[in-house]
SERO-4910 file (N, C-alpha, C, O; in steps of 0.05 Angstrom, whole numbers):
BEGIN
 pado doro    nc1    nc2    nc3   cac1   cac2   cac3    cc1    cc2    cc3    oc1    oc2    oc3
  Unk    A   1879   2485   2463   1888   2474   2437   1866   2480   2416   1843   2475   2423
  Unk    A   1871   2489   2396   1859   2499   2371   1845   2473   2358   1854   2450   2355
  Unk    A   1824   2481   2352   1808   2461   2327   1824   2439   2310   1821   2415   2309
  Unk    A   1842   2455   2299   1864   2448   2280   1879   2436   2288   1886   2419   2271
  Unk    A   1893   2435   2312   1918   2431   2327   1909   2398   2336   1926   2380   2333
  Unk    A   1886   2393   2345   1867   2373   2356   1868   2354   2338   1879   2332   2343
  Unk    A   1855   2359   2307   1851   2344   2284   1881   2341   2274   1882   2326   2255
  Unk    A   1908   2353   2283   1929   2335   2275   1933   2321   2292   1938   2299   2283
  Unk    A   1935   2322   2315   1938   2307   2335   1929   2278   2344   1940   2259   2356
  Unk    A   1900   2283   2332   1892   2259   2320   1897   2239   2297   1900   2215   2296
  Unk    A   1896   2262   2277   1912   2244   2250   1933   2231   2253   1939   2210   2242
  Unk    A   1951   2247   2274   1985   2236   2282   1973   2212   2289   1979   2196   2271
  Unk    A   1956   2199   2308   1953   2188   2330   1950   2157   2310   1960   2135   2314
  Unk    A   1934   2164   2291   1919   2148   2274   1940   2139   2254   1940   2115   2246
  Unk    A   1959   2160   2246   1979   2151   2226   1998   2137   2228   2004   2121   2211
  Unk    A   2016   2141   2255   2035   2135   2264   2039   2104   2270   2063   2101   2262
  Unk    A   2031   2079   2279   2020   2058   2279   2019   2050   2253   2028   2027   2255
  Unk    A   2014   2053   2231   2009   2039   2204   2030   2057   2186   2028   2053   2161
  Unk    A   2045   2071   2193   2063   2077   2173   2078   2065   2168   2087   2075   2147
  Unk    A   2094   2041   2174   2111   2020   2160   2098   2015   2139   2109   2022   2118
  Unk    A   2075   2004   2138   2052   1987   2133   2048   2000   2110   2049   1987   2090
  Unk    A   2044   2029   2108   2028   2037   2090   2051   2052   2071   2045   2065   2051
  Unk    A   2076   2049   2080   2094   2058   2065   2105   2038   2048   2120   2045   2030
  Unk    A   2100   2010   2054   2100   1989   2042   2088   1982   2016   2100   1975   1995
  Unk    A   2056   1987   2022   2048   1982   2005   2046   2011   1983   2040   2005   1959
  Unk    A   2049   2033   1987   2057   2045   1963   2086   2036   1940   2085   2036   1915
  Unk    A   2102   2030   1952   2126   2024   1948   2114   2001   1926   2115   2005   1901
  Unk    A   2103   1980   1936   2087   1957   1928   2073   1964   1898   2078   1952   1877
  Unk    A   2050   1992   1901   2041   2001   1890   2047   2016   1862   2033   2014   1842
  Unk    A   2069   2030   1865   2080   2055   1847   2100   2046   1832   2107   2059   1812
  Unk    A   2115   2019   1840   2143   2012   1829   2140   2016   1794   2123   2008   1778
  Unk    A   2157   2028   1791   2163   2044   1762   2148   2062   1751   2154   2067   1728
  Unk    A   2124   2077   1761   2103   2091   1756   2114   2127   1761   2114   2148   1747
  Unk    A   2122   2120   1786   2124   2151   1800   2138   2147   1831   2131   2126   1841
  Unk    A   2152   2159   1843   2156   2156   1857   2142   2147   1885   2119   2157   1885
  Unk    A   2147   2134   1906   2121   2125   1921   2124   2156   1947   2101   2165   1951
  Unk    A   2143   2168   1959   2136   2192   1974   2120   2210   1973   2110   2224   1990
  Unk    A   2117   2208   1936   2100   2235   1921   2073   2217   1931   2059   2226   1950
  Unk    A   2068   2198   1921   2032   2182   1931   2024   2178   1957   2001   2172   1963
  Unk    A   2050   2183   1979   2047   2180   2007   2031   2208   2008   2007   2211   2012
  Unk    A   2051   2228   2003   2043   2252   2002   2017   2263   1990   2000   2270   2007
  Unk    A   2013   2265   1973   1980   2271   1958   1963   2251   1984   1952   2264   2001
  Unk    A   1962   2232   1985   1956   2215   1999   1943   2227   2023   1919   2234   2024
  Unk    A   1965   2227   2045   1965   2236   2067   1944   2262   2060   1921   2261   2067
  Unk    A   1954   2278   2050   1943   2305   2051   1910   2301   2041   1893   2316   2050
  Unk    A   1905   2283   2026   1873   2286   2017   1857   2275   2047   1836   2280   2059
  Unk    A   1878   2261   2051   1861   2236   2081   1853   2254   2110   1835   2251   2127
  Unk    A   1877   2275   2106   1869   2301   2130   1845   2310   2130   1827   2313   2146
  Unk    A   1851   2318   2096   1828   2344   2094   1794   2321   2103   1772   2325   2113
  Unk    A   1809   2297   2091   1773   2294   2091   1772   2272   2120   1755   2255   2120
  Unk    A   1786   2274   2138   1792   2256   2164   1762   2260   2177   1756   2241   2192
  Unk    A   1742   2284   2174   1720   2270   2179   1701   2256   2169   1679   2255   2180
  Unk    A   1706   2243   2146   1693   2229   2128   1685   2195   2135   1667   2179   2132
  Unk    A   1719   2197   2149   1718   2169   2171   1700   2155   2192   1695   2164   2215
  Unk    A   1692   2132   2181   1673   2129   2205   1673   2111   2219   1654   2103   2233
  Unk    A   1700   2100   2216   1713   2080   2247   1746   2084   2242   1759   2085   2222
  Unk    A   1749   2085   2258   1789   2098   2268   1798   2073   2253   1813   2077   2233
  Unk    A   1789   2038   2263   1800   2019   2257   1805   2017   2220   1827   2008   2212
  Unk    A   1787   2025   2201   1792   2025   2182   1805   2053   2173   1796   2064   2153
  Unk    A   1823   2063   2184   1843   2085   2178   1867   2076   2150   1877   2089   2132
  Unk    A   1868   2059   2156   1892   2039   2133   1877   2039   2109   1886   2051   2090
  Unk    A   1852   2026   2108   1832   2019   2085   1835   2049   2068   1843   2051   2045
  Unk    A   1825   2076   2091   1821   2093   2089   1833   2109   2066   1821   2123   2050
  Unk    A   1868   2102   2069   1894   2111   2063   1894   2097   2039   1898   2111   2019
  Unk    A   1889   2061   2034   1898   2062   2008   1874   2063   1990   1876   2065   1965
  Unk    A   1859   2061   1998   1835   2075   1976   1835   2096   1963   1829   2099   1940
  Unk    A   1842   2114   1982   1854   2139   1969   1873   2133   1952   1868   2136   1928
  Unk    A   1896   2124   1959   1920   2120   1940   1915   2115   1915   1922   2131   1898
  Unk    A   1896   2086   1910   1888   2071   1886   1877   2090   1882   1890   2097   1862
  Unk    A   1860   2110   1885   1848   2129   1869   1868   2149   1853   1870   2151   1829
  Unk    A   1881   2160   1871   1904   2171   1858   1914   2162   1838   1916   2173   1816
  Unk    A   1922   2137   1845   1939   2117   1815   1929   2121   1792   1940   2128   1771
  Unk    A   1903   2118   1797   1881   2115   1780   1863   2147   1761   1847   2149   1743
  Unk    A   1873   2157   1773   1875   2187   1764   1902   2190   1753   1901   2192   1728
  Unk    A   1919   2190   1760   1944   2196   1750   1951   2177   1726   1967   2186   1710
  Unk    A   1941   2151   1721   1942   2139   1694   1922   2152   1677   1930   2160   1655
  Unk    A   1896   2155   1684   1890   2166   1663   1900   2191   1647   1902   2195   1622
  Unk    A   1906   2205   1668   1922   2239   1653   1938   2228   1637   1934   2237   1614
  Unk    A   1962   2205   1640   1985   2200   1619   1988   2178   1624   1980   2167   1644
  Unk    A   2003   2167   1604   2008   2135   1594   2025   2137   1617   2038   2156   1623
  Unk    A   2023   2105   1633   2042   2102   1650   2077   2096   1638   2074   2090   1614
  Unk    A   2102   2096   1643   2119   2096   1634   2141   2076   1655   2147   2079   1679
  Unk    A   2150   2052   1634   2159   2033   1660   2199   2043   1652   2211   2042   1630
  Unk    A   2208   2050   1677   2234   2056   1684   2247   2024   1679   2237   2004   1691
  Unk    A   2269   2021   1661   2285   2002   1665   2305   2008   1676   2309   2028   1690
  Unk    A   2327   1984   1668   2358   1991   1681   2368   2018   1674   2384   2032   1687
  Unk    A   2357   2023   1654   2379   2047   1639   2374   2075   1654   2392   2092   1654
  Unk    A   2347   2078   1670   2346   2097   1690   2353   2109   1718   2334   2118   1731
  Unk    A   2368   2109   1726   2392   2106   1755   2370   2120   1767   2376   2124   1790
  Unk    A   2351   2128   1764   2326   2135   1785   2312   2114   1794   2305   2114   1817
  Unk    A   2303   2093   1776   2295   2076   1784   2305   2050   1809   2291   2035   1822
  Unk    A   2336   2054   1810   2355   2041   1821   2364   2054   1847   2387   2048   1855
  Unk    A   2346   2075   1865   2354   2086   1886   2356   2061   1912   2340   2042   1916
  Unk    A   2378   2067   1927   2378   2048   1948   2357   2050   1965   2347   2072   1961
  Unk    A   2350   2043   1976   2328   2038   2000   2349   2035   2020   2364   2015   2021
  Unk    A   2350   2055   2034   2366   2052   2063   2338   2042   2095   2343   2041   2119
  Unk    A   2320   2038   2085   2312   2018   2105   2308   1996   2105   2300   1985   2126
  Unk    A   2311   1983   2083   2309   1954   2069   2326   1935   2077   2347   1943   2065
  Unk    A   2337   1905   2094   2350   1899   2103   2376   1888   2072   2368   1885   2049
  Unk    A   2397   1887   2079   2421   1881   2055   2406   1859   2040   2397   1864   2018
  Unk    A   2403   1834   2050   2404   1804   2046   2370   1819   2031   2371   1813   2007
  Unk    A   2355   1827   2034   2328   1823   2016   2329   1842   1994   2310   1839   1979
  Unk    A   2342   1855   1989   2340   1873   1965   2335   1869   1941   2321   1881   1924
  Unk    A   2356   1842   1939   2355   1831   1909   2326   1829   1904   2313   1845   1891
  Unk    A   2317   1804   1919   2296   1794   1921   2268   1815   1918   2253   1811   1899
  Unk    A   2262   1833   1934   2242   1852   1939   2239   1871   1904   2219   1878   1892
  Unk    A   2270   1872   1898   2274   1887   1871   2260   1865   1851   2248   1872   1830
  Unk    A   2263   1849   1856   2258   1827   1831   2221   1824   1829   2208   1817   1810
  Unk    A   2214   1832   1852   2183   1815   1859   2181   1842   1852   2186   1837   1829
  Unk    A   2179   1867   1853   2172   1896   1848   2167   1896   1821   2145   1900   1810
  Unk    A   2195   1889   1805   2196   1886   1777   2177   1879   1763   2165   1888   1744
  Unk    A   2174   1852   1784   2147   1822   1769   2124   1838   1768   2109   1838   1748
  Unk    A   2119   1853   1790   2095   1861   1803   2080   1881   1777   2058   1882   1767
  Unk    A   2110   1899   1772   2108   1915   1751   2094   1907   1724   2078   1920   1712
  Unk    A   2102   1887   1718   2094   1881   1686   2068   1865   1690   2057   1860   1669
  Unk    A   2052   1855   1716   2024   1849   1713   2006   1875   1708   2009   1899   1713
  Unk    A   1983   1860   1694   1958   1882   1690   1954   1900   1720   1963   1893   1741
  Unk    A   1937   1925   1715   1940   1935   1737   1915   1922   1752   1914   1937   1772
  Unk    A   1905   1913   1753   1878   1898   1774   1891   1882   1785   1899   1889   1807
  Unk    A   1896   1865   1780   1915   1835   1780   1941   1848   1800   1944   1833   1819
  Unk    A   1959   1871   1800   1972   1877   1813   1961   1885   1840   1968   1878   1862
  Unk    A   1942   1902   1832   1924   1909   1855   1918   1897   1877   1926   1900   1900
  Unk    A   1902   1881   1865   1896   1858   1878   1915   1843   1898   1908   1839   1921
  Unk    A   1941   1834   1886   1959   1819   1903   1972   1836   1926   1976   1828   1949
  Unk    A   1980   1865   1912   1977   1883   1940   1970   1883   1962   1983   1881   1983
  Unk    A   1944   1887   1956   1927   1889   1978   1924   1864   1995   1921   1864   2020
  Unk    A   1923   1840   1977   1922   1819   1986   1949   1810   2011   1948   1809   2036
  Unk    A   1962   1808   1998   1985   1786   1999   2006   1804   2014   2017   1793   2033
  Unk    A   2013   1833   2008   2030   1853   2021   2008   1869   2041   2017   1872   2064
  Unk    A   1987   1877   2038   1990   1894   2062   1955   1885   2069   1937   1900   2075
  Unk    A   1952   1845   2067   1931   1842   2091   1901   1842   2084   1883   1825   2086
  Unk    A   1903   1859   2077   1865   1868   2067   1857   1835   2058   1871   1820   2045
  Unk    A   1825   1831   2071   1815   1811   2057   1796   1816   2032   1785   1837   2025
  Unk    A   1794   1790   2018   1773   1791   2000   1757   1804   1991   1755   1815   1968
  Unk    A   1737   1803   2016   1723   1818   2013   1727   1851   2014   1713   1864   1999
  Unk    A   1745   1864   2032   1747   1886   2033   1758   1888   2007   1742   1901   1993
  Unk    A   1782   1881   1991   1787   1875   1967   1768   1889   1947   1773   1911   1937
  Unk    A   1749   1879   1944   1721   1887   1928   1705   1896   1930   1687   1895   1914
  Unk    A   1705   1912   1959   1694   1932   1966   1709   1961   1950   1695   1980   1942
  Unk    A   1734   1960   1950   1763   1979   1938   1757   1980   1912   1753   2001   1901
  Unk    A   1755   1956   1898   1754   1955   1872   1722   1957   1862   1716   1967   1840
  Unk    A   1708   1949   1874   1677   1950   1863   1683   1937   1845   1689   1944   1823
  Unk    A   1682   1914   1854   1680   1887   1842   1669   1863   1860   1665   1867   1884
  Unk    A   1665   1837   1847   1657   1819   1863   1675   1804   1877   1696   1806   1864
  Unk    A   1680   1785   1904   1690   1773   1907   1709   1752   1893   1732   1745   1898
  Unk    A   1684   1741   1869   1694   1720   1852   1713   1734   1841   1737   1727   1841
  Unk    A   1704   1756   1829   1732   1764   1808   1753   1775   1819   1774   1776   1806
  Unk    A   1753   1788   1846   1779   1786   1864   1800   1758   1862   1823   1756   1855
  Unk    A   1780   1734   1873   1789   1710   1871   1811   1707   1843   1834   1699   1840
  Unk    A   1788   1719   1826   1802   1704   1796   1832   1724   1795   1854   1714   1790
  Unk    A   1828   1750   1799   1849   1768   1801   1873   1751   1814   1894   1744   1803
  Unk    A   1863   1747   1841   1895   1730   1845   1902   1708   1842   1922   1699   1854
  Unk    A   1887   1692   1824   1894   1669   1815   1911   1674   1799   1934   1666   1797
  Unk    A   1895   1692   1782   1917   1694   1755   1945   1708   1750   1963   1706   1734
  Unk    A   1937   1727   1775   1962   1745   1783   1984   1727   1788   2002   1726   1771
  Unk    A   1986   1712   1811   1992   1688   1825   2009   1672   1801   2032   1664   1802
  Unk    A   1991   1672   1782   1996   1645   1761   2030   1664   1746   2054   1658   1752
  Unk    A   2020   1688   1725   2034   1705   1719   2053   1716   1730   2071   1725   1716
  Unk    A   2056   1718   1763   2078   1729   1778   2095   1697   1777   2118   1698   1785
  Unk    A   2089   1680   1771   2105   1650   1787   2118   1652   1746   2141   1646   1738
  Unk    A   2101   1659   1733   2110   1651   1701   2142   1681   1696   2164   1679   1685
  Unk    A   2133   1698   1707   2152   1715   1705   2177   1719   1724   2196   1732   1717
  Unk    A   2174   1703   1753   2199   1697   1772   2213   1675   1761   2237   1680   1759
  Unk    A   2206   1654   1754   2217   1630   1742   2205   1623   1718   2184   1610   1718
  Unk    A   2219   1633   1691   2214   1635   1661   2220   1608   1657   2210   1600   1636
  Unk    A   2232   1589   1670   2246   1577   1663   2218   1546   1672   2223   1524   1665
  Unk    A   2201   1550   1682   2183   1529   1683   2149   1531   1673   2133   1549   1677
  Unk    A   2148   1512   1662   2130   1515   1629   2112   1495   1643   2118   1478   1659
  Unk    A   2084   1502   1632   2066   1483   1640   2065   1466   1625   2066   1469   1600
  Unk    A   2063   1442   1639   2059   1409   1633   2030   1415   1607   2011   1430   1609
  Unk    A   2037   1402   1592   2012   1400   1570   1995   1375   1585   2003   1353   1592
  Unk    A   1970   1386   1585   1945   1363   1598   1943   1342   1586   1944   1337   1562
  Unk    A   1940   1325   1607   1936   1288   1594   1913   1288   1586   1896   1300   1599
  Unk    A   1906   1271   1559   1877   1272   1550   1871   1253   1567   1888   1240   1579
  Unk    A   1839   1246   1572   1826   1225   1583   1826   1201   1573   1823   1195   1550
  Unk    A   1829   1189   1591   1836   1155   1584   1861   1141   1583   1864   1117   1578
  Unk    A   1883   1160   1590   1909   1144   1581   1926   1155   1605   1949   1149   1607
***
């Protein structure tokens, strides 16, 4: 077996196991930006070339969306991101592996997901959909812990203000009464 043949063999080995996972969180990632196959793709292909860069198999996932966020992150800068509404029937492709009964739902939190800042989105990503802790968190972002924290507080706060418009924060009781 060839040099080459070996190093896919292994990549298969490494990929295969976390591809639900990591097809997730692009999906998670890209909603209304670009399509998420195209970021799997760029993706995948940067992670080959540089598969010896890796320096534990177990962080293979980390590996994958670090890359990604970079991508994102290159690809906004070249051009203003552009958010797809209803009126684009591209944006509205079925997901034929998505179970019936969650669609609504998954479509709606994508949406939400969409109109947070992009850190703040980030953040809950990684968090909340595909696992990563804290700290690895801000290791990705080169940032601190705390402000990961604050990221998904506020994300958190803003995703709950944009799923349910319909509940308004209590104005604070002054002291004493």
């Amino acid at each position: 077996m060839s040099r080459e043949n070996e190093k896919q063999v292994e990549f298969l080995k490494l990929y295969d196991p976390i591809h639900d996972r990591f097809e997730r969180f692009c999906r998670a990632r890209v909603y209304g930006d670009m399509d998420h196959c195209d970021l799997m793709n760029d993706t995948l292909l940067i992670a080959f070339e540089k598969l010896h860069l890796l320096k534990a198999k177990e962080a293979f996932f980390s590996f994958l969306c670090t890359i990604s966020v970079r991508l994102l992150a290159n690809n906004h800068r070249k051009k203003k991101p552009i958010y797809y509404g209803e009126e684009n029937p591209a944006a509205n492709v079925a997901d034929e592996n998505a179970r019936a009964d969650y669609d609504a739902d998954i479509a709606a939190l994508y949406e939400a997901l969409a109109k947070l800042p992009e850190v703040q989105r980030e953040c809950i990503i990684l968090f909340e959909i595909t696992g990563f802790s804290i700290k690895e968190i801000a290791k990705m972002q080169d940032s601190s812990i705390a402000a990961v924290k604050q990221r998904l507080k506020r994300g958190r706060t803003k995703l709950k203000e944009i799923l349910n418009p319909t509940l308004t924060p209590k104005p604070a009781m002054p002291y004493g009464k």
